[in-house]
C-alpha positions in Angstrom: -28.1 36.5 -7.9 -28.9 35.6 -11.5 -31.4 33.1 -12.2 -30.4 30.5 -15.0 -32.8 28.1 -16.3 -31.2 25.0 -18.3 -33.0 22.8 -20.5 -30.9 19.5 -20.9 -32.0 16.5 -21.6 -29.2 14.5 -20.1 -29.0 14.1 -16.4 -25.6 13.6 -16.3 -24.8 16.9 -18.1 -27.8 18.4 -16.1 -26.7 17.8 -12.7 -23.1 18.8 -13.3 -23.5 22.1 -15.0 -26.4 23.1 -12.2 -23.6 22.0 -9.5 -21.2 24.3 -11.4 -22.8 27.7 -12.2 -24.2 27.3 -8.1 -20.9 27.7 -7.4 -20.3 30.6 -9.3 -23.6 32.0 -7.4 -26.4 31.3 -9.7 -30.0 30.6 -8.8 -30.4 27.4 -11.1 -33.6 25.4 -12.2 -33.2 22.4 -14.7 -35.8 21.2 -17.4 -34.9 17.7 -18.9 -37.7 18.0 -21.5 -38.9 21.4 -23.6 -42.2 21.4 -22.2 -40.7 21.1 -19.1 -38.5 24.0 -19.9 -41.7 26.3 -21.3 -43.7 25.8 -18.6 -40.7 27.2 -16.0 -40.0 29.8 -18.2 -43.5 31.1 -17.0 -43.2 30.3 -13.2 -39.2 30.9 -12.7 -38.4 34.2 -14.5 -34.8 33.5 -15.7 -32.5 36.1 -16.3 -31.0 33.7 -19.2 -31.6 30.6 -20.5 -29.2 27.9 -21.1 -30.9 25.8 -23.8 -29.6 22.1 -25.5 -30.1 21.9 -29.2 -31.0 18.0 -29.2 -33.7 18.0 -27.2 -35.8 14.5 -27.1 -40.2 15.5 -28.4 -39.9 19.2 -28.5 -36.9 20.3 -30.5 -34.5 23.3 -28.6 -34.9 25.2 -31.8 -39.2 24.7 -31.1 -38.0 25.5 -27.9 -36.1 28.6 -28.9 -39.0 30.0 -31.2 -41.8 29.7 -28.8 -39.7 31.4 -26.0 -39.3 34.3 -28.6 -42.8 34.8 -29.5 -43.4 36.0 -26.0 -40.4 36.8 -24.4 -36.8 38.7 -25.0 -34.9 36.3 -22.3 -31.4 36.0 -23.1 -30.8 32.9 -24.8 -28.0 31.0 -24.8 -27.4 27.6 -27.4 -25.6 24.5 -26.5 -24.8 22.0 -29.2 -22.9 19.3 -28.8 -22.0 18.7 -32.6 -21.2 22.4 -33.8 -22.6 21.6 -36.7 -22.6 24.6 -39.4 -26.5 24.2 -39.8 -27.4 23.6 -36.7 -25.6 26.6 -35.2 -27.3 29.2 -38.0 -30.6 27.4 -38.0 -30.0 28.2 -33.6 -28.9 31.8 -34.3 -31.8 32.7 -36.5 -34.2 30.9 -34.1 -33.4 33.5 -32.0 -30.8 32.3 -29.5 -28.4 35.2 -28.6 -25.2 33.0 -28.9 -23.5 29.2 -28.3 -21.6 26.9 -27.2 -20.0 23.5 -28.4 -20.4 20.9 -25.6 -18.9 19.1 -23.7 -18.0 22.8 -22.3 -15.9 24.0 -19.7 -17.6 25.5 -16.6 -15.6 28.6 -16.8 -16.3 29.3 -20.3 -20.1 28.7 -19.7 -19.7 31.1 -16.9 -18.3 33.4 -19.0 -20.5 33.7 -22.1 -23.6 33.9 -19.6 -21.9 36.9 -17.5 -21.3 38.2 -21.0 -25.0 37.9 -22.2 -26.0 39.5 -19.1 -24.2 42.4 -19.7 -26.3 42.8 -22.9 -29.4 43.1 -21.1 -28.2 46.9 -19.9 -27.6 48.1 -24.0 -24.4 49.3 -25.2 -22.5 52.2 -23.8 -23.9 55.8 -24.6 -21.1 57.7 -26.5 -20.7 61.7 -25.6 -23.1 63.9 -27.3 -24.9 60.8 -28.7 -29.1 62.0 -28.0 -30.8 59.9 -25.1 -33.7 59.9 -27.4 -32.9 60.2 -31.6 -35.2 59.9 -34.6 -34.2 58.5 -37.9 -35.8 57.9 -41.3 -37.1 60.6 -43.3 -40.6 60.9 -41.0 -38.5 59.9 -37.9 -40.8 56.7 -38.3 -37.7 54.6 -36.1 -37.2 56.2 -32.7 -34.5 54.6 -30.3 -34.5 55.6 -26.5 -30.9 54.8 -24.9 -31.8 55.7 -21.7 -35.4 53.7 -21.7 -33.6 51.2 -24.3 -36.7 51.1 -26.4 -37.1 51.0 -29.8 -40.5 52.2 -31.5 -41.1 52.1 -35.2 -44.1 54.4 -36.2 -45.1 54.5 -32.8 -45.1 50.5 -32.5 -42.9 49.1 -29.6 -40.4 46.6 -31.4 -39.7 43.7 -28.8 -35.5 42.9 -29.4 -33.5 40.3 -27.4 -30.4 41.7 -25.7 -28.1 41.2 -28.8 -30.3 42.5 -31.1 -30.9 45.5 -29.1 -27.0 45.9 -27.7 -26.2 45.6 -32.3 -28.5 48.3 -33.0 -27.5 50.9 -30.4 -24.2 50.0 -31.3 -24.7 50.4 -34.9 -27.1 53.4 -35.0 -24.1 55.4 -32.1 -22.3 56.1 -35.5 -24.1 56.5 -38.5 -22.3 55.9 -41.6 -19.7 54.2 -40.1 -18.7 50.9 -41.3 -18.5 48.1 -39.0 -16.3 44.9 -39.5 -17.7 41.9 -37.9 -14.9 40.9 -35.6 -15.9 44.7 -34.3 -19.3 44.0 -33.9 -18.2 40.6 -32.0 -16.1 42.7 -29.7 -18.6 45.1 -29.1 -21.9 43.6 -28.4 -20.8 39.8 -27.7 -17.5 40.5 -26.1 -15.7 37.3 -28.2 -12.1 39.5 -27.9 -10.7 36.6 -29.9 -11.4 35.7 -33.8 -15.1 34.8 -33.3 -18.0 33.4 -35.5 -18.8 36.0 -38.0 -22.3 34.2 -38.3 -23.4 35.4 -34.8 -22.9 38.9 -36.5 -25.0 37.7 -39.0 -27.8 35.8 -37.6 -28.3 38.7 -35.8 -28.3 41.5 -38.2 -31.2 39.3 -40.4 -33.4 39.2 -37.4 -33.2 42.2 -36.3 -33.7 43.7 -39.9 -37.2 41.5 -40.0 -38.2 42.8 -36.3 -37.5 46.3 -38.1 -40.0 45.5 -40.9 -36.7 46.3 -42.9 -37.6 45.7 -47.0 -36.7 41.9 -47.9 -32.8 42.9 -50.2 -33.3 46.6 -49.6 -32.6 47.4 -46.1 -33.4 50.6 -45.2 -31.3 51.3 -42.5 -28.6 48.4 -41.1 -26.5 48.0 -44.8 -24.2 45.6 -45.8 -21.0 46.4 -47.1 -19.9 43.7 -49.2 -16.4 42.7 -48.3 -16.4 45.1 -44.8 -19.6 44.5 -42.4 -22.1 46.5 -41.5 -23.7 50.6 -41.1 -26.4 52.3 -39.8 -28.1 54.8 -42.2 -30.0 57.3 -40.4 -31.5 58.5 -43.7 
């Protein structure tokens, strides 16, 4: 049963979307405040967490920050103005994608089923190595099979999308990905998503990466196209 923890300040809003994702089987605990919410994240263990942007004291994106700095829970954004800002500000904060309240219960349901899936990396393609190097002095090793990334022998702690991008990425290096592929692939958005989860992503995982600020040593943009993995 996955456990969902959902930070909301509105009780309203609270109660209804607990009562909902029960239905669908979920082991739900509410927060109304971001302390609140912090101080479960410690005692409940969520498998994901369902996060409002407009918190009242402690801000969701304070929220989202601090939650990063020690763990690599999927999170999941609500907002209820889907405001440009707010969303990349979110994104870059480290949530792992959004949604636009008020929100439907089945499309809630859906994006956390779909962030779920994240958590177990991306497929491994045929003849792909469980274990690969890359870099000129293999300094970046990626385990598929352990999904672990280690740079120079450092672990390097990614969320689910970050990690589900870069195994996805690094499966064929060279080739260019668009973003609406990437959004197919890692966040499953089928239909003609928000290229900015694509790049909210990339940018954090770069920094995680210790990747060179406008010199990016291995995930490249291609102006006009998307994004590549260079192994070399």
């Amino acid at each position: 049963m996955p456990r969902v923890l959902l930070i909301e300040d509105d009780r309203a809003v609270r109660e209804g979307v607990r009562l909902a994702l029960r239905r669908q089987g979920h082991d739900v605990t509410v927060a109304g405040t971001g302390e609140e919410g912090l101080a479960l994240l410690r005692t409940f263990r969520p498998d994901v967490v369902v996060l409002d942007l407009m918190l009242p004291g402690l801000s969701g994106l304070e929220v989202c920050r601090r939650i990063r700095t020690e763990d690599q829970v999927p999170i999941l954004m609500a907002t209820a103005r889907g405001d440009d800002t707010d969303i990349v500000v979110g994104l870059e904060a480290g949530a792992d994608d959004y949604v636009v309240k008020p929100v439907q219960a089945r499309v809630l349901e859906a994006r956390i089923r779909a962030v779920l899936r994240r958590v177990g990396g991306a497929p491994n393609p045929d003849g792909i190595p469980k274990i690969e190097s890359h870099g000129d002095d293999g300094e970046l090793t990626i385990d598929r099979a352990g999904l672990a990334i280690t740079r120079r022998g450092v672990p390097v702690a990614l969320a689910p999308s970050e990690l589900r991008l870069l195994l996805t990425l690094s499966a064929s290096p060279g080739q260019v990905f668009s973003r609406q592929q990437l959004l197919e692939a890692v966040w499953e958005h089928s239909y003609h998503g928000d290229s900015r989860l694509v790049d909210a992503c990339v940018k954090r995982l770069r920094t995680k990466m210790g990747e060179p600020a406008g010199q990016p040593r291995y995930i490249q943009t291609v102006r006009g196209f998307g994004y590549r993995f260079q192994s070399r």
